[in-house]
N, CA, C and O of each residue as an XYZ file, in Angstrom:
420
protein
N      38.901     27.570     16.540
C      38.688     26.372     15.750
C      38.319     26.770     14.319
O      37.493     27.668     14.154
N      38.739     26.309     13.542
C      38.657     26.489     11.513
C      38.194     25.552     11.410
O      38.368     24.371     11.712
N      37.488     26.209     10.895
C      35.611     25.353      9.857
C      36.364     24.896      8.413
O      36.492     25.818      7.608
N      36.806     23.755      8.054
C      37.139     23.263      6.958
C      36.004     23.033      5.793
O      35.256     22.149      6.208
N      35.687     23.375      4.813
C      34.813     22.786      4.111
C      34.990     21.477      3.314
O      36.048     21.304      2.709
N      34.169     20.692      3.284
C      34.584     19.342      2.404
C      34.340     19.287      0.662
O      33.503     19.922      0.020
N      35.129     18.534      0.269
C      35.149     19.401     -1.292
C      33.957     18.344     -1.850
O      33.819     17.125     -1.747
N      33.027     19.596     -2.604
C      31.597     18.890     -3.181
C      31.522     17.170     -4.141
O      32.380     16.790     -4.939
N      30.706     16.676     -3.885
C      30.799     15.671     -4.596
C      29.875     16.131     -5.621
O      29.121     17.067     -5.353
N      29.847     15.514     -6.894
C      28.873     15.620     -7.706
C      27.734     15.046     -7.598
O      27.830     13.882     -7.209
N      26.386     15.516     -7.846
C      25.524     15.009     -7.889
C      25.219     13.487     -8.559
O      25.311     13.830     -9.737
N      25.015     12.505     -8.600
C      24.634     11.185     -9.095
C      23.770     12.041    -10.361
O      23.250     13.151    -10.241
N      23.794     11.048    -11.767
C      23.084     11.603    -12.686
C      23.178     10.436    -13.382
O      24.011      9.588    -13.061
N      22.002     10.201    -14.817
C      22.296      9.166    -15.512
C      22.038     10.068    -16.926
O      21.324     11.062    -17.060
N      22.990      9.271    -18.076
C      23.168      9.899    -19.023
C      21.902      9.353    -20.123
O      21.272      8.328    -19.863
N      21.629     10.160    -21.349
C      20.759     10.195    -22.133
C      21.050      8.590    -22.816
O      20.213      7.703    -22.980
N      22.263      8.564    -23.086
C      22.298      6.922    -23.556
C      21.808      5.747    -22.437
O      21.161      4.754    -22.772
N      22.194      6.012    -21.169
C      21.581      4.915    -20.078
C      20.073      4.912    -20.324
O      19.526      3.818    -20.184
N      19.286      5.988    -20.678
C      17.683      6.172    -20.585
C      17.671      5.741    -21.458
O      17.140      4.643    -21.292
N      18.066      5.931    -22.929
C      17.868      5.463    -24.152
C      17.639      3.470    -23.990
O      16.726      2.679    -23.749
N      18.745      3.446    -24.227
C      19.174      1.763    -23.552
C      17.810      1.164    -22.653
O      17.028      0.271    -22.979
N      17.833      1.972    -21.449
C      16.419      0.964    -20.632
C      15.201      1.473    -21.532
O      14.562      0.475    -21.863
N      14.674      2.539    -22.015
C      13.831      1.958    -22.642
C      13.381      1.016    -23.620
O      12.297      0.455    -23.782
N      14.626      0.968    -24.322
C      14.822      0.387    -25.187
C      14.829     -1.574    -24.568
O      13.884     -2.362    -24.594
N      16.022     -1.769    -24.161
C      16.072     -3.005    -22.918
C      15.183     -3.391    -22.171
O      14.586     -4.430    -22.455
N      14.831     -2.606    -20.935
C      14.210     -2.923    -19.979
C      12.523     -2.899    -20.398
O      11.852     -3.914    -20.210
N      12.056     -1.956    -20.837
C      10.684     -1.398    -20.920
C      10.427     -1.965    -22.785
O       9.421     -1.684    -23.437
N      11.320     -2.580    -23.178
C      10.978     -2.996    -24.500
C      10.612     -2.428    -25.857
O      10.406     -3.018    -26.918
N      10.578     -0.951    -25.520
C      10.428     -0.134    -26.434
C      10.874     -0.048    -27.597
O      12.098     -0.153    -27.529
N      10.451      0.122    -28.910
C      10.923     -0.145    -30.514
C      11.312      1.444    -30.943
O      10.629      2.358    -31.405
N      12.950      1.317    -30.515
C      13.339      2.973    -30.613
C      13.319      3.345    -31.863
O      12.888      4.456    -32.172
N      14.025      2.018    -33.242
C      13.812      2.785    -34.414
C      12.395      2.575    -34.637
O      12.347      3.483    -35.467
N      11.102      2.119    -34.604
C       9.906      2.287    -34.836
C       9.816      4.010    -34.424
O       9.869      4.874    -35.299
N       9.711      4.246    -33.334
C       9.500      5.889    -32.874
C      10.594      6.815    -33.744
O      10.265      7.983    -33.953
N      12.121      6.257    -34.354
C      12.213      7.237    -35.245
C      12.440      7.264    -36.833
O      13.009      8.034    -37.606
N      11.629      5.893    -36.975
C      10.732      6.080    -38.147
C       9.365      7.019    -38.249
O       9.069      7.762    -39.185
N       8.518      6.754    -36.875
C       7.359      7.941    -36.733
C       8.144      9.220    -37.010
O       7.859      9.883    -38.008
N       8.990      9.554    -36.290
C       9.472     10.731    -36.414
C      10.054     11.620    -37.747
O       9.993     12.789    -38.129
N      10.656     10.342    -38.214
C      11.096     10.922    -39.439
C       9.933     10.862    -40.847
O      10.252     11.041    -42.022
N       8.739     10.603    -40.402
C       7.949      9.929    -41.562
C       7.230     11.160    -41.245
O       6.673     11.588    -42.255
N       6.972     12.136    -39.857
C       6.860     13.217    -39.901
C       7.351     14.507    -40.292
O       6.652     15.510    -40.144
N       8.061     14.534    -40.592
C       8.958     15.473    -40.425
C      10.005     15.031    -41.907
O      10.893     15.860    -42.107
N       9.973     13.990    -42.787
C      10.380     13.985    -44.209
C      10.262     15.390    -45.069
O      11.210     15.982    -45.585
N       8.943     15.764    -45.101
C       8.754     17.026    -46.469
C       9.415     18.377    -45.884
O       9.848     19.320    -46.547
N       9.389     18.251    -44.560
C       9.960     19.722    -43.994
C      11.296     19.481    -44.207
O      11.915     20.480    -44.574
N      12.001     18.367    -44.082
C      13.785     18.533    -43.714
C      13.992     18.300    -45.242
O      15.172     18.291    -45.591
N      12.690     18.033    -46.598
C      13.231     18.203    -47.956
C      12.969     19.643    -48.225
O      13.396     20.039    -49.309
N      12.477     20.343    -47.618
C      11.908     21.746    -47.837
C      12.862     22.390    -46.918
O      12.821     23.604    -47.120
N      13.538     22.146    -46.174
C      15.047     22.678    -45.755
C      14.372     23.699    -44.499
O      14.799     24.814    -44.198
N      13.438     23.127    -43.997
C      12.774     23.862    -42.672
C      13.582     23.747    -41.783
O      14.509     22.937    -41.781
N      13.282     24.677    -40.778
C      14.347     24.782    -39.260
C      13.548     23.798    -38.387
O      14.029     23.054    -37.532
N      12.327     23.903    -38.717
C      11.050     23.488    -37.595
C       9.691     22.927    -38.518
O       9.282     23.506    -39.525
N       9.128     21.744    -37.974
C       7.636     21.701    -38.106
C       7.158     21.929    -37.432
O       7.835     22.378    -36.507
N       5.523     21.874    -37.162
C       4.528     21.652    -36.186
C       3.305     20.718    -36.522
O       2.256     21.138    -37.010
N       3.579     19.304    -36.182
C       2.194     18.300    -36.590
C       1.826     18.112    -35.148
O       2.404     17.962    -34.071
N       0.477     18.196    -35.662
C      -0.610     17.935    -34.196
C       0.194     18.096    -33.152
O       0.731     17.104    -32.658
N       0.453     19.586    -32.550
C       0.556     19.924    -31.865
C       1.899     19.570    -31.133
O       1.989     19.725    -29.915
N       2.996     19.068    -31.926
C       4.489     18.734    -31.829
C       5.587     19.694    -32.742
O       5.761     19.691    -33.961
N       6.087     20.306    -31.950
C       7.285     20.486    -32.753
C       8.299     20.249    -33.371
O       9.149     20.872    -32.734
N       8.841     19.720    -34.269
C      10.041     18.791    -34.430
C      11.312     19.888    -34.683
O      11.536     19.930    -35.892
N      11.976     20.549    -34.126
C      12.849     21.516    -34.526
C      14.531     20.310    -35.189
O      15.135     19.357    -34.696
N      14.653     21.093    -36.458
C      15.757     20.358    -37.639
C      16.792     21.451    -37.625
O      16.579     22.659    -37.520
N      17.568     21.036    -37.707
C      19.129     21.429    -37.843
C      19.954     20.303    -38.569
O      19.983     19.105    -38.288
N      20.656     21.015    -39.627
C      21.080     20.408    -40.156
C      20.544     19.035    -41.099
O      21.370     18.152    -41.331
N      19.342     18.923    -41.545
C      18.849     18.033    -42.112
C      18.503     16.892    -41.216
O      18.102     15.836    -41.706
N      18.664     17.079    -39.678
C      18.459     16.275    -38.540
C      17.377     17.101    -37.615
O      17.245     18.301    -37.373
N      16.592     15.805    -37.164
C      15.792     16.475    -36.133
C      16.220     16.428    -35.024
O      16.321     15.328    -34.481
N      16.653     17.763    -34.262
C      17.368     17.640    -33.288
C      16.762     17.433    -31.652
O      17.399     16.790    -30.818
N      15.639     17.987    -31.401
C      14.473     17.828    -30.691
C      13.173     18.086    -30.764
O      12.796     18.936    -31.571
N      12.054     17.272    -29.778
C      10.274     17.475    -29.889
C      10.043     18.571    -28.571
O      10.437     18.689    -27.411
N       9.163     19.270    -29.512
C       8.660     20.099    -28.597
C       7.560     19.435    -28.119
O       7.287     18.296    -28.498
N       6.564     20.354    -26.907
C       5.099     20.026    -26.837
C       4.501     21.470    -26.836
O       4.933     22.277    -26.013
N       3.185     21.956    -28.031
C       2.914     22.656    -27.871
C       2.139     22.736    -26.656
O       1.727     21.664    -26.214
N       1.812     23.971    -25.922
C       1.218     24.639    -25.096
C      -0.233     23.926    -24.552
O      -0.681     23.656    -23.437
N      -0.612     23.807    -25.635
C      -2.209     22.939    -25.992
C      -1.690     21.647    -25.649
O      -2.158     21.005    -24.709
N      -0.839     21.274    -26.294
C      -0.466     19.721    -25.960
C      -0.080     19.496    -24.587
O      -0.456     18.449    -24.061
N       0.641     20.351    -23.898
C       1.444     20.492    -22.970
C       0.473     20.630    -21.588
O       0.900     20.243    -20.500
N      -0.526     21.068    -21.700
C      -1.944     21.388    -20.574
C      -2.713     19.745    -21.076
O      -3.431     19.271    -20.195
N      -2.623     19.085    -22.103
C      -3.223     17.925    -22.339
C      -3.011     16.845    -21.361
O      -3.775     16.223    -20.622
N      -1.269     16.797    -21.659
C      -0.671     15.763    -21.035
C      -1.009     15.953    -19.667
O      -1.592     14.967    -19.215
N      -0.857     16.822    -18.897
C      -0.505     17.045    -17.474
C      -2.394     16.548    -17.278
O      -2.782     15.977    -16.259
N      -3.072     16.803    -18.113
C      -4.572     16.607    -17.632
C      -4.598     15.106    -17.486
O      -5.149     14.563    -16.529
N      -3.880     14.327    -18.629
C      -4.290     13.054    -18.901
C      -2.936     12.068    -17.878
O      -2.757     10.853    -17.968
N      -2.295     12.856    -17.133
C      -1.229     12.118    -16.685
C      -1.641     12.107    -15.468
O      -1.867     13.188    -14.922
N      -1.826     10.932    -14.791
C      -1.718     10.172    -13.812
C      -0.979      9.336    -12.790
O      -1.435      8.553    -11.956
N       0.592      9.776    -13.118
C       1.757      8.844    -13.089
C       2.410      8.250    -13.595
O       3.567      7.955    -13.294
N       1.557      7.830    -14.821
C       2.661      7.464    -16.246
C       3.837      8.266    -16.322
O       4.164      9.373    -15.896
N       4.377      7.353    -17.005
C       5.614      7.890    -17.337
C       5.574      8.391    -18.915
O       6.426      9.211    -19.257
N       4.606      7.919    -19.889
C       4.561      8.536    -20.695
C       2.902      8.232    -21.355
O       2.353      7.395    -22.072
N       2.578      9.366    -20.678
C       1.115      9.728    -20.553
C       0.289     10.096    -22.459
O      -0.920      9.996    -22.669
N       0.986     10.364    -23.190
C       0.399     10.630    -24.426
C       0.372      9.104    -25.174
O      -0.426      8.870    -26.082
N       1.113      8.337    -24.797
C       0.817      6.853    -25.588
C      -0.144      6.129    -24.386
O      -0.229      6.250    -23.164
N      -0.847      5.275    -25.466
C      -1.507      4.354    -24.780
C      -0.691      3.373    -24.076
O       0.410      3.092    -24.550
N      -1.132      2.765    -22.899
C      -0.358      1.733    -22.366
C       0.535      0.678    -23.126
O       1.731      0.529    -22.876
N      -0.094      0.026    -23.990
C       0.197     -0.606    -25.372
C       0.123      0.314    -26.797
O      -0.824      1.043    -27.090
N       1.151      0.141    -27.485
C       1.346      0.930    -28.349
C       2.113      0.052    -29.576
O       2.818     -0.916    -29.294
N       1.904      0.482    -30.922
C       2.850     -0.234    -30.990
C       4.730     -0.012    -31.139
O       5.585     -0.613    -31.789
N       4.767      0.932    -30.363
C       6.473      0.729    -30.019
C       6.789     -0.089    -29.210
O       7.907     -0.575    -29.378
N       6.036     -0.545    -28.111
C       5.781     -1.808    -27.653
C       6.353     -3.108    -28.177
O       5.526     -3.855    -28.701
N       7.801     -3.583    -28.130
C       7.393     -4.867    -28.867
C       7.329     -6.195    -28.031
O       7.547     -7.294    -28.542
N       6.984     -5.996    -26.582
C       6.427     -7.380    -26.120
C       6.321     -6.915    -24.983
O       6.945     -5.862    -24.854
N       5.537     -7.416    -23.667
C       5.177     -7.679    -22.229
C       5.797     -6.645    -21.719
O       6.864     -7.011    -22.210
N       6.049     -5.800    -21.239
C       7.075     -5.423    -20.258
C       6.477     -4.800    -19.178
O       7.177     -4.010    -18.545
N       5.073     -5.027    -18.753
C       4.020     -4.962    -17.258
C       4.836     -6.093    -16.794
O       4.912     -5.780    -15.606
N       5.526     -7.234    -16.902
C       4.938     -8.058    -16.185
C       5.714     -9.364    -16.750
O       5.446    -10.481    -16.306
């Protein structure tokens, strides 16, 4: 008897725009507010033609005059996990204001 194998399915996955979108949608979140924070950080470095900042304990690594991703420093990174409880995003307060209405409830 021959053992056929069945050809793999791919794993189920959701893409960075679907996450983007529900937070944005579902959870109400003010995405350009967070990248106005971001960029209001990180302005003098991407005029100073930096690869990278580091404010309070964030990295903002730039390419190309774009910030391409946040780090968490090390320090920050032992913070969160202390202060996280199940949140989903444990460094903002429950209410924040990227927050722009209800979305407990």
């Amino acid at each position: 008897m021959r053992m056929t194998s069945r050809p793999s399915v791919p794993e189920a996955a959701v893409s960075d725009h679907a996450v983007l979108r529900y937070l944005e949608r579902v959870l109400d979140l003010d995405v350009e507010a967070v990248r106005g924070l971001i960029l209001s950080e990180t302005k003098r470095a991407i005029a100073a033609g930096a690869s990278a900042v580091v404010r309070d304990g964030v990295r903002y690594v730039i390419l190309n005059r774009t910030v391409v991703t946040v780090l968490l420093s090390s320090k920050r990174m032992a913070l969160k996990e202390r202060t996280s409880s199940g949140q989903d995003i444990a460094l903002l307060p429950p209410q924040t204001p990227f927050m722009r209405g209800d979305c407990h409830g």
